[in-house]
C-alpha positions in Angstrom: 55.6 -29.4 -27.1 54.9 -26.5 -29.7 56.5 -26.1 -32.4 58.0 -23.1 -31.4 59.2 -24.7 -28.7 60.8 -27.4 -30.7 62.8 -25.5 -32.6 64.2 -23.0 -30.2 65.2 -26.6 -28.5 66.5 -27.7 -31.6 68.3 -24.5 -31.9 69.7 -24.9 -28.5 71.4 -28.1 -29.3 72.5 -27.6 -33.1 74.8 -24.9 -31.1 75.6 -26.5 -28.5 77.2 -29.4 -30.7 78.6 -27.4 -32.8 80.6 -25.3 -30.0 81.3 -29.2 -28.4 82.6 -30.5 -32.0 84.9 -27.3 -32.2 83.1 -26.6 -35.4 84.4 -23.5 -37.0 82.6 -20.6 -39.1 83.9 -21.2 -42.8 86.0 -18.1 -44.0 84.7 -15.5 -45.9 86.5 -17.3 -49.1 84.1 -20.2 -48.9 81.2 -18.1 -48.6 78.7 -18.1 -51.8 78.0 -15.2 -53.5 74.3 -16.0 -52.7 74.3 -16.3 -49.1 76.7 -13.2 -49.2 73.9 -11.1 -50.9 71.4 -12.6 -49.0 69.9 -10.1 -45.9 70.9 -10.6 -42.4 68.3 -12.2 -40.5 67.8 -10.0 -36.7 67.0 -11.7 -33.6 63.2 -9.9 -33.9 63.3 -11.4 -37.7 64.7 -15.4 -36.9 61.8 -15.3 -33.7 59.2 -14.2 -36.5 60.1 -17.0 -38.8 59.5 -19.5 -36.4 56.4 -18.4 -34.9 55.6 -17.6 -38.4 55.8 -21.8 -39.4 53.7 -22.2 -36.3 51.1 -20.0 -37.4 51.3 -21.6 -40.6 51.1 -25.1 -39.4 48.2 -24.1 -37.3 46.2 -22.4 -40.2 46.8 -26.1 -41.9 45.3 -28.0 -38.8 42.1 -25.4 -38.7 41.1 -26.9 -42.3 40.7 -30.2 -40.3 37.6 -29.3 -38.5 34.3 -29.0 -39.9 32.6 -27.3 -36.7 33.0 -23.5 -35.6 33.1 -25.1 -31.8 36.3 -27.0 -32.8 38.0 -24.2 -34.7 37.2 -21.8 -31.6 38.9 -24.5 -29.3 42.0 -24.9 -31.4 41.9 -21.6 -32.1 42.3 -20.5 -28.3 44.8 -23.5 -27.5 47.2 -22.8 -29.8 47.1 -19.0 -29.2 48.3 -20.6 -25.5 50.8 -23.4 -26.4 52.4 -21.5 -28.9 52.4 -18.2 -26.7 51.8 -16.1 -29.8 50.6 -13.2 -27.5 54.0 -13.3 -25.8 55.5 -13.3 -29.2 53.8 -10.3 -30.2 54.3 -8.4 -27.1 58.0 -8.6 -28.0 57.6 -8.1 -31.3 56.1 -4.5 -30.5 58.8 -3.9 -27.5 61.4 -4.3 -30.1 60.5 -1.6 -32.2 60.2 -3.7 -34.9 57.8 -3.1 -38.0 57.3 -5.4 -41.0 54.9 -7.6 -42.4 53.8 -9.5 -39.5 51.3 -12.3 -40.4 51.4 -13.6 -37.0 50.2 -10.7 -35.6 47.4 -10.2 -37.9 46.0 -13.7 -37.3 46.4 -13.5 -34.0 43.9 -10.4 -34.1 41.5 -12.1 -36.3 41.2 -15.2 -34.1 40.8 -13.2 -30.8 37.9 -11.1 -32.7 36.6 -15.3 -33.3 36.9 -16.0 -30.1 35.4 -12.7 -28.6 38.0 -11.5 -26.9 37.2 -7.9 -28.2 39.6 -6.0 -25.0 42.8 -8.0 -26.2 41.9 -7.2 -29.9 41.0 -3.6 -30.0 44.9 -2.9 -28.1 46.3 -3.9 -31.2 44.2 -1.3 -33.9 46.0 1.1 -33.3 49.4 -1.1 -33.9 47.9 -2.3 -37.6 47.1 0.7 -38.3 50.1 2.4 -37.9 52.3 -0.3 -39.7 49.8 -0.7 -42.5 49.3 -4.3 -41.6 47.3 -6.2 -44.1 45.4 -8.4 -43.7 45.4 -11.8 -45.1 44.3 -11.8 -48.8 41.7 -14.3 -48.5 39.8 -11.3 -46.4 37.8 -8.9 -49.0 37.9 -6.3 -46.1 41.2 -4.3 -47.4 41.4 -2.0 -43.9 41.6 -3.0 -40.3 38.9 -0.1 -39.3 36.3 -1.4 -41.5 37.1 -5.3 -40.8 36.6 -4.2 -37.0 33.1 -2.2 -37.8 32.1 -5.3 -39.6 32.9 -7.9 -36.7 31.4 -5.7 -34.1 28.6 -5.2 -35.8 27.5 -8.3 -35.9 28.9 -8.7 -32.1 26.3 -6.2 -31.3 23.4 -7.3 -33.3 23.9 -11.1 -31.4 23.9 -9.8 -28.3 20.7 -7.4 -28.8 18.7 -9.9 -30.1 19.7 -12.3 -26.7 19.1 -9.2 -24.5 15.6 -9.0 -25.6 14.9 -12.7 -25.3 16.3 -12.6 -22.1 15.2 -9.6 -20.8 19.1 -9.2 -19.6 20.8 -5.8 -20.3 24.2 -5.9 -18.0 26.2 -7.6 -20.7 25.2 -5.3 -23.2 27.2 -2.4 -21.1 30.4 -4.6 -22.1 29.3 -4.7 -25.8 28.4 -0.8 -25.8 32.0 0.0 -24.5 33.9 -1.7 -27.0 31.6 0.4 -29.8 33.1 3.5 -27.6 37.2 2.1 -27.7 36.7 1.8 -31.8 34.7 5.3 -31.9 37.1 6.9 -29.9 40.3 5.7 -31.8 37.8 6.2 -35.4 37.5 10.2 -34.3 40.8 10.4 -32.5 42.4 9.3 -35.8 39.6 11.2 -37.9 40.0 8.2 -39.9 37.7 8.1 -43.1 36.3 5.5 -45.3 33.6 3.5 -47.1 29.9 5.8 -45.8 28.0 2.6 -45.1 30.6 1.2 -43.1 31.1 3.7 -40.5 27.4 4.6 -40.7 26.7 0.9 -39.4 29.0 1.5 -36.6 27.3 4.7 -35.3 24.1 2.9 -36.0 24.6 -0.1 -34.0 25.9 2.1 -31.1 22.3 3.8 -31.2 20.6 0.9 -30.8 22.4 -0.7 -28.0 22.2 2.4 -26.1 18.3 3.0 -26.6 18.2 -0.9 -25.5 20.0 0.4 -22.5 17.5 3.5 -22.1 20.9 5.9 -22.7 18.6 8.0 -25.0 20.8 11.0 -25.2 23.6 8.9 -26.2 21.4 6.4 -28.6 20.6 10.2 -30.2 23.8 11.1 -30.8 25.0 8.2 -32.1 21.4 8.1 -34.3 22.3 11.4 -35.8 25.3 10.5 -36.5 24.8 7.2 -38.1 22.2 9.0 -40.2 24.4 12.2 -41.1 26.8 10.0 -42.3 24.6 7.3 -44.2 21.2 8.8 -44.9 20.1 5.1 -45.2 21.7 4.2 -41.9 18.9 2.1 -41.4 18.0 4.5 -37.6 16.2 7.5 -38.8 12.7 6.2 -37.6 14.7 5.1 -34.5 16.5 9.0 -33.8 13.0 10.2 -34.4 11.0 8.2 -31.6 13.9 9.2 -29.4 13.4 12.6 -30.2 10.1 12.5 -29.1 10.8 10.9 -26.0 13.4 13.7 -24.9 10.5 16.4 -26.4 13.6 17.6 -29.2 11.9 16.5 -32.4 11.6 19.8 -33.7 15.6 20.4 -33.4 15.7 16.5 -34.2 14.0 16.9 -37.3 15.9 20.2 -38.7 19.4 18.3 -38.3 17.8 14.9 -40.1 16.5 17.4 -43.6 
């Protein structure tokens, strides 16, 4: 049983023998002045603090393992047993907006684990409640911890494309570079130049993998008008000659 589910069973039957016990409130008289000041804790707020102690406790038993195999494996079990996405789901139904480290973990370990769909649904969420994310992360912004993680997502599976000669999984990859582009733009979200230049950049490469050249210029262009030192200029310009543009090509790169 998860500790979440522990207490809510523990809950159940503290109440349960108090209501059997005839156990009454204390009056207001015997109340402390400290526990009158303190802040009422909400439904939404008492199911945070226990899935809160979960996550805790679960961030604890991740220092036990050595191996990134057996941190992925706990990882993805205890986002199951503990129901954390279930948690979350309610916690955004509810209207509800604080502080949420179970909710920011939760995104980090799905971006561990790969599971890019389930993670990029909840960008737009962190970004709108200013989430932050855990201070042992240098990366002070959601955007740019995504563009990082991706990044790297998309370098791995380019270099296994070309040792395998296999291109169908990078259309997968490719469309998760378009949900962060698209909410990036839609947002017309700014920040650090060689950042977002790496993003556009990336998304150049996959697509020229994928013989998209149109798109891979784009992208190229992009990458290069936002970061001169994108690292894709030589890339945008052997593209350009392929689609017979490198004059036009050559006049935007000056």
């Amino acid at each position: 049983m998860s500790i979440v589910a522990r207490r809510l069973a523990q809950a159940k039957q503290d109440k349960a023998g108090q209501k059997k016990q005839g156990v009454q409130a204390k009056p207001a008289t015997a109340v402390t002045e400290k526990a009158a000041a303190a802040p009422v804790r909400t439904g939404v707020m008492k199911e945070f603090d226990m899935f809160n102690i979960a996550m805790e406790s679960d961030l604890a038993q991740l220092k036990q393992f050595k191996t990134l195999e057996e941190k992925s494996q706990y990882k993805a079990e205890a986002i199951r047993i503990n129901d954390y996405l279930g948690y979350v789901s309610r916690y955004i139904e509810s209207g509800a907006n604080h502080p949420n480290a179970v909710l920011t973990w939760l995104v980090i370990w799905l971006v561990d684990l790969g599971r890019w769909d389930e993670a990029l649904k909840f960008l737009p969420l962190l970004v709108e409640q200013q989430q932050h994310l855990p201070p042992q992360f240098n990366t002070k912004d959601w955007p740019t911890f995504f563009i990082d993680q991706l990044y790297d997502e998309g370098a791995r599976q380019l270099d296994k494309a070309k040792d395998t000669l296999e291109l169908v999984w990078l259309k997968e990859v490719i469309r998760w570079f378009y949900v962060l582009i698209g909410f990036i733009e839609q947002k017309q979200l700014t920040g650090n130049d060689i950042v977002f230049g790496k993003l556009y950049a990336m998304a150049c490469k996959l697509e020229e993998s994928r013989f998209n050249y149109g798109n891979a210029l784009h992208h190229g262009i992009t990458a290069t008008k936002i970061n001169d030192k994108a690292g894709v200029k030589g890339l945008v310009r052997d593209i350009a000659k392929k689609l017979g543009q490198e004059e036009q090509v050559n006049e935007l790169l000056k």
